[in-house]
Residue frames as qw, qx, qy, qz and C-alpha x, y, z in Angstrom:
[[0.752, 0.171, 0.010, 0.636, -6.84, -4.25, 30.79],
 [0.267, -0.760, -0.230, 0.546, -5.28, -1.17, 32.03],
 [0.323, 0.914, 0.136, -0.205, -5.03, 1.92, 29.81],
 [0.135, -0.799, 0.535, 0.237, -1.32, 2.27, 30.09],
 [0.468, -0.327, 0.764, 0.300, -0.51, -1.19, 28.48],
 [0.607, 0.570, 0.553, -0.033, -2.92, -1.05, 25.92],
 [0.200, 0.961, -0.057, -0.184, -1.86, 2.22, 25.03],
 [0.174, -0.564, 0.739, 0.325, 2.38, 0.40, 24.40],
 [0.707, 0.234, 0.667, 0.000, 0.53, -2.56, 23.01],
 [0.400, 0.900, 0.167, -0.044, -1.12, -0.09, 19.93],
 [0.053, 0.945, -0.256, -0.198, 2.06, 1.36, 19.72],
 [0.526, -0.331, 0.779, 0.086, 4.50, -1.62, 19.64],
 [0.648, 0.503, 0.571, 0.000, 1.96, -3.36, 16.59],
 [0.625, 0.776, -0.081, -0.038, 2.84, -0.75, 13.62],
 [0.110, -0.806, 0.581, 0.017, 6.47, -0.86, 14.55],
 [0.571, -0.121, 0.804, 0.111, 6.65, -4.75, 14.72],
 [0.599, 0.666, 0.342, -0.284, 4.75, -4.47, 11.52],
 [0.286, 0.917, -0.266, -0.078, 6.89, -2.29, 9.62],
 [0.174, -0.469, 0.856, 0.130, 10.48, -4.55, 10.82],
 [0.785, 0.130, 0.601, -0.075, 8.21, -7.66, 9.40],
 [0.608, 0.742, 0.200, -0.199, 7.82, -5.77, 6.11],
 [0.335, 0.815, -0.471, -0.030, 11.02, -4.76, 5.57],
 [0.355, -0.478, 0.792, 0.138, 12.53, -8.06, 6.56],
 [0.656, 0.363, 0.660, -0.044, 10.70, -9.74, 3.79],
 [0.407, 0.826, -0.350, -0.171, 12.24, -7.09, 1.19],
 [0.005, -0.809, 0.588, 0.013, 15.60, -8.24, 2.48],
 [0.718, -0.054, 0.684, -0.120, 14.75, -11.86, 2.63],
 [0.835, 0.417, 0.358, -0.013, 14.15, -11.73, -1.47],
 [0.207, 0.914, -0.322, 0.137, 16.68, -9.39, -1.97],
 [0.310, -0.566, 0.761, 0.073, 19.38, -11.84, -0.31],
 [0.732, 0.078, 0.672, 0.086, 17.59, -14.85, -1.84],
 [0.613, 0.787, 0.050, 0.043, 18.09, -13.29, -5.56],
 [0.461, 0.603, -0.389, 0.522, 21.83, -12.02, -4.46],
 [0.725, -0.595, -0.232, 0.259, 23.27, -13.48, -1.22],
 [0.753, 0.034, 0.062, 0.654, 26.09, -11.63, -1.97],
 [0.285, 0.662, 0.303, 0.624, 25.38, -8.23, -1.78],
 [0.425, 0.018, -0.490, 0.761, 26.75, -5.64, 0.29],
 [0.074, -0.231, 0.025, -0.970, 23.82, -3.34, 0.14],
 [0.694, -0.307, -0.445, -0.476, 21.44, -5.72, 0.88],
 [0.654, -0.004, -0.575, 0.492, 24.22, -7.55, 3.50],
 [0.178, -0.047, -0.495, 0.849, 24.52, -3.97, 5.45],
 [0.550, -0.313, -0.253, -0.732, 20.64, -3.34, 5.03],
 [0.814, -0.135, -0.559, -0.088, 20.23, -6.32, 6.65],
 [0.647, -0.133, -0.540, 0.521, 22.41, -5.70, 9.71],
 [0.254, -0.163, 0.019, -0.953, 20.68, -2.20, 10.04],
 [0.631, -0.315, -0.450, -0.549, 17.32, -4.09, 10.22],
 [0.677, -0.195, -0.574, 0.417, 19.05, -7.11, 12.84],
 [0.199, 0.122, -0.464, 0.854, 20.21, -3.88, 15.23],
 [0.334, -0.124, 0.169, -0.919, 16.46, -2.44, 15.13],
 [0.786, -0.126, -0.583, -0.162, 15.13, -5.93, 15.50],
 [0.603, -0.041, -0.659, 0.447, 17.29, -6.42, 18.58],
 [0.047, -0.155, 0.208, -0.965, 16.31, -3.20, 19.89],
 [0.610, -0.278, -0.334, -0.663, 12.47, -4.21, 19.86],
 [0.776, -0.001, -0.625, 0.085, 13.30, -7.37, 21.30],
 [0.591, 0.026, -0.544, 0.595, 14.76, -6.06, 23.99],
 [0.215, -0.169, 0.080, -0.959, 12.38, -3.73, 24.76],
 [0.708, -0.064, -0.540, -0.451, 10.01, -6.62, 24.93],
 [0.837, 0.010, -0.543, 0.072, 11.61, -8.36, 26.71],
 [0.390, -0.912, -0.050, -0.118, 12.09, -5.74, 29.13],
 [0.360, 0.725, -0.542, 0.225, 16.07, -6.28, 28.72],
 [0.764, -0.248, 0.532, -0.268, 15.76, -9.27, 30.31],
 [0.199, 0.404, -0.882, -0.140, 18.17, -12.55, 28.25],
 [0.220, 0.059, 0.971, -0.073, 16.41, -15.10, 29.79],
 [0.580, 0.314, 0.227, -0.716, 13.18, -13.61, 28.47],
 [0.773, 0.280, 0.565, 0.071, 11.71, -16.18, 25.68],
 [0.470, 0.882, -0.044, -0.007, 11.89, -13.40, 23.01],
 [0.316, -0.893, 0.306, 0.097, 14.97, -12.65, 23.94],
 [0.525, -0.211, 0.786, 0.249, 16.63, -16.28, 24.20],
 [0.670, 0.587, 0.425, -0.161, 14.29, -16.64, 20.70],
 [0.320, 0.945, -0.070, 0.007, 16.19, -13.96, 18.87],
 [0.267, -0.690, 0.641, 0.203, 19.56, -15.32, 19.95],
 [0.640, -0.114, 0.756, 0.071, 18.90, -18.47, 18.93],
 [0.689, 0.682, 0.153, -0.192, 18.03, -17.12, 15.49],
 [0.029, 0.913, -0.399, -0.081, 21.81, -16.91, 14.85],
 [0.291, -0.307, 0.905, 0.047, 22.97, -20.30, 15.25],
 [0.759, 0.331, -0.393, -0.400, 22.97, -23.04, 13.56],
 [0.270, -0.622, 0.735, -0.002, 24.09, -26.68, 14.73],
 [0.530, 0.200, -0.809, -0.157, 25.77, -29.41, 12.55],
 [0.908, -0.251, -0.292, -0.166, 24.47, -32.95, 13.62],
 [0.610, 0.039, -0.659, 0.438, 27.94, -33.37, 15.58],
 [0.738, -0.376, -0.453, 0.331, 27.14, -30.76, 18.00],
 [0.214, -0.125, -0.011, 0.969, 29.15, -27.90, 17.52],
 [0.181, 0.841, 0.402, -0.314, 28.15, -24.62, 17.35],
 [0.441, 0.437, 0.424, 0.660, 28.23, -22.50, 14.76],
 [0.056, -0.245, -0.222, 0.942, 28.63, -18.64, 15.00],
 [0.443, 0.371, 0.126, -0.806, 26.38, -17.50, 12.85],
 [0.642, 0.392, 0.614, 0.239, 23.81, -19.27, 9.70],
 [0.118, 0.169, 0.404, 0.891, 23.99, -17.51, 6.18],
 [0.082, 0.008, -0.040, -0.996, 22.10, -14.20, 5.92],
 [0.459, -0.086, -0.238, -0.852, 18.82, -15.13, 4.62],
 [0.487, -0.411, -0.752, 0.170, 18.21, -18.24, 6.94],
 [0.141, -0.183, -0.562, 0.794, 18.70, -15.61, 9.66],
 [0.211, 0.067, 0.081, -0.972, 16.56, -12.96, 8.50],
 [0.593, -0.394, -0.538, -0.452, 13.43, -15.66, 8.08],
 [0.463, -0.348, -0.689, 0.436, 14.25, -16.74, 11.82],
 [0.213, -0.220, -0.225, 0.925, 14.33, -13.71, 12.72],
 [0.412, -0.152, -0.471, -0.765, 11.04, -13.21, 11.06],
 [0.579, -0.161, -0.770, -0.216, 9.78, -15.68, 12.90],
 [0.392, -0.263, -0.662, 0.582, 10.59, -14.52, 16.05],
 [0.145, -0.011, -0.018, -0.989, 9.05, -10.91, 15.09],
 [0.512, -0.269, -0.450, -0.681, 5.53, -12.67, 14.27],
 [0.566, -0.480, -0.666, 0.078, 5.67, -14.68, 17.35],
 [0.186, 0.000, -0.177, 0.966, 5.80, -11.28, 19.12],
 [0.282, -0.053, -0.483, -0.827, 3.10, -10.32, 17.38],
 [0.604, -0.254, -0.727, -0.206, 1.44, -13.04, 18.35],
 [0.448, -0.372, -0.627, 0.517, 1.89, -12.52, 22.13],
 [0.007, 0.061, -0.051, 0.997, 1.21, -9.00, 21.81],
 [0.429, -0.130, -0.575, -0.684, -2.09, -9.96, 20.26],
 [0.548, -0.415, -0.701, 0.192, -3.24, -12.83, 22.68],
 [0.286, -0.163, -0.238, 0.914, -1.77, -9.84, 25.57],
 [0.266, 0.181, 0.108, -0.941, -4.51, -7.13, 24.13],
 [0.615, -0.253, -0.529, -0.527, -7.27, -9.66, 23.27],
 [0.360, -0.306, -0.756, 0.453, -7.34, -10.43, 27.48],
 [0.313, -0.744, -0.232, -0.543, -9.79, -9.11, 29.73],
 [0.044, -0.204, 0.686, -0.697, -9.62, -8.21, 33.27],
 [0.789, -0.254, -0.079, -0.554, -12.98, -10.24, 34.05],
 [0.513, -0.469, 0.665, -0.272, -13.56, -13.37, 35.29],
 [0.038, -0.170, 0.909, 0.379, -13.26, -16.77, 33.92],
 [0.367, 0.541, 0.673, -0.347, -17.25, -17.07, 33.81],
 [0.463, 0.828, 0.121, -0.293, -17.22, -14.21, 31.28],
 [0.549, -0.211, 0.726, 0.356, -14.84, -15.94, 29.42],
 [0.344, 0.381, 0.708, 0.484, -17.43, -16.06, 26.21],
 [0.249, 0.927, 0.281, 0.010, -18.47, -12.87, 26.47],
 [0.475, -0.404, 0.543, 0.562, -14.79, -12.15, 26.17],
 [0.319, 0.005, 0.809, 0.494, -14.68, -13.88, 23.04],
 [0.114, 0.814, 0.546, -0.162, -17.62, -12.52, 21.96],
 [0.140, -0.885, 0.163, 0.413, -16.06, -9.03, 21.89],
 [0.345, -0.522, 0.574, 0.528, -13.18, -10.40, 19.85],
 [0.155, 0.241, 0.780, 0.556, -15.30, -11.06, 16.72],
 [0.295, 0.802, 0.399, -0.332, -18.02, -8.14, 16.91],
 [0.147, 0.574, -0.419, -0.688, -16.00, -7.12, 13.37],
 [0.157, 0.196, 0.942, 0.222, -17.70, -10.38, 11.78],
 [0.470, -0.064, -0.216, -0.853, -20.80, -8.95, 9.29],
 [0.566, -0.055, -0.717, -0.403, -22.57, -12.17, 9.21],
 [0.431, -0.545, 0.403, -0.595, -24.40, -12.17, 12.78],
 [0.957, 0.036, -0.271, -0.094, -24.98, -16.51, 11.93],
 [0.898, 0.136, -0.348, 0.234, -21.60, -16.96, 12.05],
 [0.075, 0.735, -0.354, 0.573, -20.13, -15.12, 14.78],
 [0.902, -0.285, 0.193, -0.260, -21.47, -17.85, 17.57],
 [0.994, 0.080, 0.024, 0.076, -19.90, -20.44, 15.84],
 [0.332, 0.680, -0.340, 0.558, -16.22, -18.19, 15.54],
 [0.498, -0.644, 0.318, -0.486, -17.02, -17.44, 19.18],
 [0.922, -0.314, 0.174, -0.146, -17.05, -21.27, 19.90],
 [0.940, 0.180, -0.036, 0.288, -14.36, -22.64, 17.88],
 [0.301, 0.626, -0.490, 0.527, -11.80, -19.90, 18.82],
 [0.681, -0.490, 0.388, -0.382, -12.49, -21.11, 22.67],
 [0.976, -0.045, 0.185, 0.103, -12.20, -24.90, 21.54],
 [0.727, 0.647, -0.119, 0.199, -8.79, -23.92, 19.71],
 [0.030, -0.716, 0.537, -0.446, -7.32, -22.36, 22.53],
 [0.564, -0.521, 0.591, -0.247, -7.79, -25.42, 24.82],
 [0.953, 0.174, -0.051, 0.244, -6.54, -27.99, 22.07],
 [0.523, 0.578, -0.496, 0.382, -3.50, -26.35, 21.95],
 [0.409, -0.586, 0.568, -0.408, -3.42, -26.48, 26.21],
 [0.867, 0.004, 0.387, -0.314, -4.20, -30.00, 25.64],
 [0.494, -0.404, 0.702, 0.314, -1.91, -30.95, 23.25],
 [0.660, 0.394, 0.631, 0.107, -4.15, -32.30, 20.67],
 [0.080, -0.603, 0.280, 0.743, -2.21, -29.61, 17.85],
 [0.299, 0.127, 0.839, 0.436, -3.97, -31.30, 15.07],
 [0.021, -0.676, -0.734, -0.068, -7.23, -30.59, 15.82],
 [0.200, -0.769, -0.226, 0.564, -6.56, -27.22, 16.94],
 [0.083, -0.254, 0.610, 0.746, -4.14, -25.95, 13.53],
 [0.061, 0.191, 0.732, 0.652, -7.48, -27.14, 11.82],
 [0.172, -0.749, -0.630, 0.112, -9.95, -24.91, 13.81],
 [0.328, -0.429, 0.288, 0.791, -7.12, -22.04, 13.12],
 [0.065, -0.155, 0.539, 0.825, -7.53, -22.04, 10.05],
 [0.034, -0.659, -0.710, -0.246, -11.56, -22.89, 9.50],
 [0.095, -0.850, -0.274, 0.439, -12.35, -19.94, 12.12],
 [0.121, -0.443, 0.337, 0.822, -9.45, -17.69, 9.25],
 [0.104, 0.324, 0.789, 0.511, -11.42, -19.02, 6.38],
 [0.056, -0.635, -0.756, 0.150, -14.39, -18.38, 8.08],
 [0.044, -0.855, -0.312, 0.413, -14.09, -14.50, 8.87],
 [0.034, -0.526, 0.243, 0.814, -11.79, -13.34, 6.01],
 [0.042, 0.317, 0.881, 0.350, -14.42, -15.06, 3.81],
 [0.164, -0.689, -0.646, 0.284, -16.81, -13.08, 5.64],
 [0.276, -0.662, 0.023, 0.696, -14.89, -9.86, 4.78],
 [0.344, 0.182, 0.741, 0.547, -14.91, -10.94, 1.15],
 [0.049, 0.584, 0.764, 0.270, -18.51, -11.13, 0.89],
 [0.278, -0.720, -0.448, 0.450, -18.86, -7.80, 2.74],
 [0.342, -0.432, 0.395, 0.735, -16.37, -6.19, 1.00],
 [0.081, 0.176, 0.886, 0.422, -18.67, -7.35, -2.17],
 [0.065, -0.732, -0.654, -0.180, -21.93, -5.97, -1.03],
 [0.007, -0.817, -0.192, 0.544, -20.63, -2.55, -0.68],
 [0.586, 0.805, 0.070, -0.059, -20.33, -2.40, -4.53],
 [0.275, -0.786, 0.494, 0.249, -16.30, -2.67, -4.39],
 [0.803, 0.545, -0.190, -0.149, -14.75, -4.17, -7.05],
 [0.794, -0.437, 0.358, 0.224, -12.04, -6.96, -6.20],
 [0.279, 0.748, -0.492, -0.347, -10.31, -6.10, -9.35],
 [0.749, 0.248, -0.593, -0.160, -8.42, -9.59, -10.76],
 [0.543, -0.345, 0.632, -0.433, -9.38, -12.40, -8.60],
 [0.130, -0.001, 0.968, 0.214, -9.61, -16.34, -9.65],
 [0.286, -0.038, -0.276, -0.917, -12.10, -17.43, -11.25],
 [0.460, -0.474, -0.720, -0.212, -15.96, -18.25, -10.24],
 [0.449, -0.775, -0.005, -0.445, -17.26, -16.82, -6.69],
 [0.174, -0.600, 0.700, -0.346, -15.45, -16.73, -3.45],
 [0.781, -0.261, 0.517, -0.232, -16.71, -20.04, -2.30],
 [0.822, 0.561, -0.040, -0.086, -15.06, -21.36, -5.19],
 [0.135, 0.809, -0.473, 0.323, -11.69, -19.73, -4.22],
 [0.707, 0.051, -0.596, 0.378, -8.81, -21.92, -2.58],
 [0.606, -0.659, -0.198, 0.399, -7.80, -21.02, 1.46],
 [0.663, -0.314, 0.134, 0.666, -4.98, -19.16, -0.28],
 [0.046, -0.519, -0.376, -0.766, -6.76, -17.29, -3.04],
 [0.366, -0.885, -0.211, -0.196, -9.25, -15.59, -0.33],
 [0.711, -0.385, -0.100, 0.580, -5.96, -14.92, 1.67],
 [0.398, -0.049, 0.371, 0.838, -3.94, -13.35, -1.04],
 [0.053, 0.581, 0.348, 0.734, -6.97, -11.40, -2.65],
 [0.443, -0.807, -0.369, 0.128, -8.00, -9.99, 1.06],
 [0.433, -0.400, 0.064, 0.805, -4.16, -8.64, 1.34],
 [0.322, 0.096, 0.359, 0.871, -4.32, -7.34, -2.20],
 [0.144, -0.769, -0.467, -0.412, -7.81, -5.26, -1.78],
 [0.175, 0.309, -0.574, 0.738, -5.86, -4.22, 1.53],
 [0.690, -0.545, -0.102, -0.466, -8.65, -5.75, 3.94],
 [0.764, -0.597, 0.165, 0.180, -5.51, -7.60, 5.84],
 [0.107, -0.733, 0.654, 0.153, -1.47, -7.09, 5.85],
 [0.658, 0.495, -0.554, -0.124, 0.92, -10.05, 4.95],
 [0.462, -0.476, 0.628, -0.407, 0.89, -11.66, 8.25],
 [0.909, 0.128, 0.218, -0.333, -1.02, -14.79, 6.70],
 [0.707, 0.612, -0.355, -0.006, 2.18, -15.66, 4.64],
 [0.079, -0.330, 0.905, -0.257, 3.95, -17.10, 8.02],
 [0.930, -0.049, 0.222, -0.289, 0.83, -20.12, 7.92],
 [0.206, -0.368, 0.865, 0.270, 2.83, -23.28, 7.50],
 [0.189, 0.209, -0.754, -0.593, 2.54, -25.42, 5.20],
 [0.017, -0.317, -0.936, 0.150, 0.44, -27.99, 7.11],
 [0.175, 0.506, 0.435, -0.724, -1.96, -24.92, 7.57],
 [0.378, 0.406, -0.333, -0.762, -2.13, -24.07, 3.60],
 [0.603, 0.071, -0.644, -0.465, -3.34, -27.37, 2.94],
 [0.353, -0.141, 0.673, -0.634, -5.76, -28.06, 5.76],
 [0.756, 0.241, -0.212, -0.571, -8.56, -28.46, 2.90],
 [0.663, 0.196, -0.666, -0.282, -6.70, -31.66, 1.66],
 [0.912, -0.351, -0.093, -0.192, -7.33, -35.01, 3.89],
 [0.845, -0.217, -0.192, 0.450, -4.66, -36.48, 6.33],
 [0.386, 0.689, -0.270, 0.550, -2.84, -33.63, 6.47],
 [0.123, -0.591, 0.481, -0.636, -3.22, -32.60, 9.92],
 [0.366, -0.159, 0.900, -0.177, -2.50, -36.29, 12.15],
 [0.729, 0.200, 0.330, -0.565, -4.45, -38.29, 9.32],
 [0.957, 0.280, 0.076, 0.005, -4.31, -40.99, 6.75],
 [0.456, 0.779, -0.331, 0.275, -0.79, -39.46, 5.83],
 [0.869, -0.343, -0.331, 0.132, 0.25, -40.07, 9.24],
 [0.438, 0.291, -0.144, 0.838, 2.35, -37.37, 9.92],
 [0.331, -0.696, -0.504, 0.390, 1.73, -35.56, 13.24],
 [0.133, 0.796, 0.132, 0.575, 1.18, -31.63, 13.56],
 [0.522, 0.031, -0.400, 0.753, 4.14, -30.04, 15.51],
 [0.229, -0.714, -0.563, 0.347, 3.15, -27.61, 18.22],
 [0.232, -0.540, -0.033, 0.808, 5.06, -25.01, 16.73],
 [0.029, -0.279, -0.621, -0.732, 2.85, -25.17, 13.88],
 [0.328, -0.690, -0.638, 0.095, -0.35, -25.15, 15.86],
 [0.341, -0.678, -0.182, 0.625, 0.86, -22.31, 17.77],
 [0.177, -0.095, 0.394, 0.897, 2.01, -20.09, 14.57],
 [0.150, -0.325, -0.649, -0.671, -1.15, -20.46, 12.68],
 [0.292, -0.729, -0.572, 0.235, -2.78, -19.56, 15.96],
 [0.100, -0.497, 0.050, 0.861, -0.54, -16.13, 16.28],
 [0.044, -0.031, 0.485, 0.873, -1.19, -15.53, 12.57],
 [0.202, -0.494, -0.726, -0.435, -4.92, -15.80, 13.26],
 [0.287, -0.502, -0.361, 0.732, -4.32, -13.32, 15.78],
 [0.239, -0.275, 0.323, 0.874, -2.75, -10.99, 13.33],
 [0.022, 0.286, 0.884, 0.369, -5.37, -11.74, 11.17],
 [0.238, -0.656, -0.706, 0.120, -7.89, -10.77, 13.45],
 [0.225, -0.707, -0.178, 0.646, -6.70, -7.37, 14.26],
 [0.171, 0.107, 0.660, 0.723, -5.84, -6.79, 10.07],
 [0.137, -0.608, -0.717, -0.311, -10.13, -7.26, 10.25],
 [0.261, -0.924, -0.213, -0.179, -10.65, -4.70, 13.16],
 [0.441, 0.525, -0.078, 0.724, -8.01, -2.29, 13.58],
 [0.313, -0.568, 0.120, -0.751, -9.62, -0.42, 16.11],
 [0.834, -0.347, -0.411, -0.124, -9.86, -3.38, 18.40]]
């Protein structure tokens, strides 16, 4: 990868960061009081420097995905058809969340390429998990983020969303235990030992020791309860939508880079 895009990448990441954070103030802050002007013109202060990113992204280019993404956070349309100018405040500002993490997400995918060939494909990957303590399980990361990336080319968005989220288990579990054998104290954490701990407890105590950010809180739902059977295409019968698959991939970008910073 050449110097010069890495170097906007790095720069781009705390900034998208920072508009995530502060739409997620303004997101509980409208959902406690839609009605508030201070929160209302906060909010359209946030939307301008949202649009501004976006469009920098997108290289000020409308048709760009981001681009068309971020418009389409604005609308809403009734079953007849019509459009609607605009949805109410705090629908937007989750779209509009949504459109910031899939950013994120491309950004991520964008500085985890190499300039090699497709042969060195796994030593790629490889690279992208040398922040994994446990030297066992870094192979097996290595493999299943490869198989994840060509279910989702393949379609099969079941199987992939539940190799997402084993390979997230897998390494901020890993961070846990690490985190643990340098004498750190995890301060109030559920109770019994990490392997004890839901998908969502090892999430939520990783953020709160500050070993990753709050990206993990866009996983859909299907993702937070991978653990239980049928969820993802099984007994339940309900299929897993690509644009889940594809989220809970970005957020296991995010994830990843949360673990090595310096990557």
């Amino acid at each position: 990868m050449e110097e010069s895009l890495r170097a906007q990448i790095d720069a781009y990441m705390p900034h998208l960061d920072g508009l995530i954070h502060r739409g997620r103030r303004l997101r509980e802050t409208l959902a406690a009081d839609p009605s508030s002007g201070e929160a209302l013109e906060a909010t359209r202060a946030w939307q301008q420097a949202c649009a501004t990113a976006v469009n920098q992204l997108s290289g000020g280019s409308k048709a760009h995905w981001l681009a068309r993404s971020y418009s389409q956070a604005f609308l809403v349309r009734p079953s007849t058809g019509r459009v609607v100018e605009e949805a109410p405040p705090a629908q937007i500002v989750e779209r509009v969340l949504d459109v910031l993490e899939q950013a994120v997400g491309s950004l991520s995918q964008m500085g985890d390429s190499e300039a090699v060939p497709a042969s060195s494909e796994a030593a790629s990957n490889t690279r992208r998990f040398e922040f994994v303590h446990n030297p066992a399980l870094r192979p097996v990361v290595v493999q299943a983020y490869a198989d994840g990336g060509r279910d989702i080319e393949e379609q099969r968005y079941g199987v992939a969303l539940l190799t997402s989220c084993g390979i997230l288990e897998a390494i901020v579990t890993d961070a846990l235990e690490h985190h643990l054998l340098g004498g750190r104290v995890l301060g109030d954490t559920p109770p019994g030992t990490i392997a004890d701990w839901s998908f969502e407890a090892r999430l939520a105590v990783a953020e709160r020791v500050g070993l990753i950010h709050g990206g993990w809180a866009r996983l859909p739902e299907a993702a937070r309860q991978y653990r239980d059977p049928g969820v993802a295409d099984g007994e339940s019968g309900a299929k897993t939508s690509e644009r889940d698959a594809r989220r809970t991939r970005q957020v296991l970008h995010v994830v990843m880079r949360d673990l090595d910073p310096g990557r």
